[in-house]
C-alpha positions as CSV (number, residue, x, y, z in Angstrom):
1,X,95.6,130.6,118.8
2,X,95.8,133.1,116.2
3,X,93.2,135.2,117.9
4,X,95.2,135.4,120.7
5,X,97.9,136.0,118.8
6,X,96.7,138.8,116.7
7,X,94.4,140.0,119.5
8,X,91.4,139.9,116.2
9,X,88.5,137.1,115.6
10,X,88.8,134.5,113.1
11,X,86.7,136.4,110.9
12,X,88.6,139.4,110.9
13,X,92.1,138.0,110.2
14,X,90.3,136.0,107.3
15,X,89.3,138.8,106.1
16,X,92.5,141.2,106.0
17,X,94.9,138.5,105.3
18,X,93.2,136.3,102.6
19,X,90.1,137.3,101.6
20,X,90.3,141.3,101.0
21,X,93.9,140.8,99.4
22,X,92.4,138.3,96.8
23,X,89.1,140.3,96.2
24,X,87.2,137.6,96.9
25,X,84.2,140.0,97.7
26,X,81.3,137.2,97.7
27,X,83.1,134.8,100.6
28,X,81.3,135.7,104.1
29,X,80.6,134.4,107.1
30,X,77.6,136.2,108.2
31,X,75.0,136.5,105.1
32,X,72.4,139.3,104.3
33,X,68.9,138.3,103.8
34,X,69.5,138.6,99.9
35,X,72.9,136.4,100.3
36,X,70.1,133.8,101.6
37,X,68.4,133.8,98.9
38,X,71.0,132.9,96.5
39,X,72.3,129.7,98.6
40,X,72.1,126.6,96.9
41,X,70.0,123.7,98.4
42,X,71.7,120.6,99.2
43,X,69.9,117.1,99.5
44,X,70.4,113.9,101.8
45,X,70.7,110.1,100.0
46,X,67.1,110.3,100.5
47,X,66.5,113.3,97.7
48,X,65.2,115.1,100.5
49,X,66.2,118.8,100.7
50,X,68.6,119.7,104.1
51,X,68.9,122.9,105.6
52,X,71.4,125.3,105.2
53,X,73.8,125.6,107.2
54,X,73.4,128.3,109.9
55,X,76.4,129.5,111.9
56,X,77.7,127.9,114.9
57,X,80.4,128.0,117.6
58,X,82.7,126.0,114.9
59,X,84.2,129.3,113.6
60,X,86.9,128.0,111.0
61,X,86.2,124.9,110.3
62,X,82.3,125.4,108.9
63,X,80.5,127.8,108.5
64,X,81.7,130.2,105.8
65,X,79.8,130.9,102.7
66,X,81.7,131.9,99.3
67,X,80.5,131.7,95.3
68,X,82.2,129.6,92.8
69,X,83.9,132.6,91.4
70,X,85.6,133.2,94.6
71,X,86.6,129.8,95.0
72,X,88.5,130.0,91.8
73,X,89.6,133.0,93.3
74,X,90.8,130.9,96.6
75,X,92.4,128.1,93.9
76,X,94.8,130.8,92.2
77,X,96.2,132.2,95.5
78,X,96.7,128.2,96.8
79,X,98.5,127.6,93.2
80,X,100.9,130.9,94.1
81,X,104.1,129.7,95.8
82,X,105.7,133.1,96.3
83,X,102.8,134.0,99.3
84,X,104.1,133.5,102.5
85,X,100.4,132.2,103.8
86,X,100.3,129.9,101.2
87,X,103.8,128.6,101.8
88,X,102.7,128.1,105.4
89,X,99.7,126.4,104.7
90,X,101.2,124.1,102.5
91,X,103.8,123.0,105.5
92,X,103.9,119.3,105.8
93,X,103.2,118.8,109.8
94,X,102.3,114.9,110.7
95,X,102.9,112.4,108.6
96,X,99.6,110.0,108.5
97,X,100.5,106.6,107.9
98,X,102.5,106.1,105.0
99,X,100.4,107.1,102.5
100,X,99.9,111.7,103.1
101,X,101.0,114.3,105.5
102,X,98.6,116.3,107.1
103,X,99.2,120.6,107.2
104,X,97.1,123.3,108.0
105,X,93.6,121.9,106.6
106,X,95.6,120.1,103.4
107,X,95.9,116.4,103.2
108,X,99.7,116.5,101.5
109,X,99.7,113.4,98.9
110,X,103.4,112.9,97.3
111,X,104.5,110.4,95.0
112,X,107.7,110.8,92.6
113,X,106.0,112.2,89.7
114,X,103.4,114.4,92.0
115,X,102.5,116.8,94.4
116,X,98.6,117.6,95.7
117,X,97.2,119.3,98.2
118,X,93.3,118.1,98.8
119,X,90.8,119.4,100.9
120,X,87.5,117.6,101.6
121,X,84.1,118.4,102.7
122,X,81.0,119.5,103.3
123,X,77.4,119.2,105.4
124,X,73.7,119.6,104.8
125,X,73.8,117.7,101.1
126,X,76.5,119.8,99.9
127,X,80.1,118.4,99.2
128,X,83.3,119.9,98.0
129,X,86.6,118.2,96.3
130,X,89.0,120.5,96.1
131,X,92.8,119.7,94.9
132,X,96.0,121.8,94.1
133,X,98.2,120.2,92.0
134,X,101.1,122.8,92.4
135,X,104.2,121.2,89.6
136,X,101.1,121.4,87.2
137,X,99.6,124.8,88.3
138,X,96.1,122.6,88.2
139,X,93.5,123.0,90.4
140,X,90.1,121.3,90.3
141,X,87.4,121.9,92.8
142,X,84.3,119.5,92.0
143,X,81.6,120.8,93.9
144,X,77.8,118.9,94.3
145,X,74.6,119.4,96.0
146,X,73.8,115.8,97.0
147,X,75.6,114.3,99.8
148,X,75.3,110.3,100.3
149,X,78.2,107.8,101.6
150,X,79.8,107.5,98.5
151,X,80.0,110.7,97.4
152,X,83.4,111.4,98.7
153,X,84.5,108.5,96.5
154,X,82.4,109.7,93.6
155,X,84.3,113.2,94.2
156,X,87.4,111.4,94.3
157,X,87.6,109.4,90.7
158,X,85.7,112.5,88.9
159,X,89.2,114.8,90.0
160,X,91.4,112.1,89.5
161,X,90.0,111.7,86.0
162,X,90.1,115.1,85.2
163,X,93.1,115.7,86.0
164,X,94.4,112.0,84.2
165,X,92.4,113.5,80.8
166,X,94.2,116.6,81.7
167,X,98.3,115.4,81.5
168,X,97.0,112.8,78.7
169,X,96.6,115.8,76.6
170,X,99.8,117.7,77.1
């Protein structure tokens, strides 16, 4: 929709809108033959090593490549609530049961004493927690190169305990 929109790919309004306005200079879709080199290889339940992930039709949702520098990069801008794309993205837009709203690519979890925005995912042995905690101005991002069934529950406790050791120490 925004491409029609904007009359630009996916790519490109990723680019002007988020990425070039927070330098985040290392977060690509399409990689060099020396960006190859520097990927990180992920493995299965099985400790065997997975591909990496090529590009596909998927655009958005998969796909795009970015270093851990970037990422905390990517956390600051999600923990600024004067941006008017963050604001957006932070929009509550179904509620899912009664326990989180969904917005644009955020599970929204909301209790009285907290807000968090969480993202989940990953492919090819690779697997990515990432939570905004916005009242706090927190945000952790566990990130792990083996990917199993549990992992996402793994992922889960390690931010929650973080984040627990965190406020315990204020």
């Amino acid at each position: 929709m925004l491409e029609k929109v904007y009359q630009k790919s996916f790519e490109e309004l990723l680019i002007e809108f988020v990425l070039k306005p927070n330098t985040m200079n290392q977060t690509k879709f399409t990689l060099t033959e020396n960006d190859r080199t520097r990927l990180v290889k992920g493995y299965n339940d099985k400790n065997e090593l997975m591909p990496n992930f090529k590009r596909t039709l998927w655009g958005g949702i998969s796909g795009l490549h970015s270093t851990t520098t970037d990422l905390v990069k990517y956390m600051k801008l999600q923990l600024n609530p004067s941006n008017s794309i963050v604001k957006e993205s932070h929009k509550k837009l179904y509620k899912e049961g009664s326990d989180f709203w969904e917005g644009y690519h955020w599970y929204i979890i909301e209790n009285d004493h907290q807000l968090m925005y969480r993202h989940h995912g990953g492919i090819y042995g690779m697997q990515n927690w990432f939570v905004i905690f916005p009242k706090q101005n927190i945000g952790i991002s566990i990130l792990t190169n083996t990917s199993f069934n549990e992992t996402g529950e793994i992922l889960e406790k390690v931010v929650g305990n973080l984040y627990n050791d965190m406020q315990a120490k204020k």
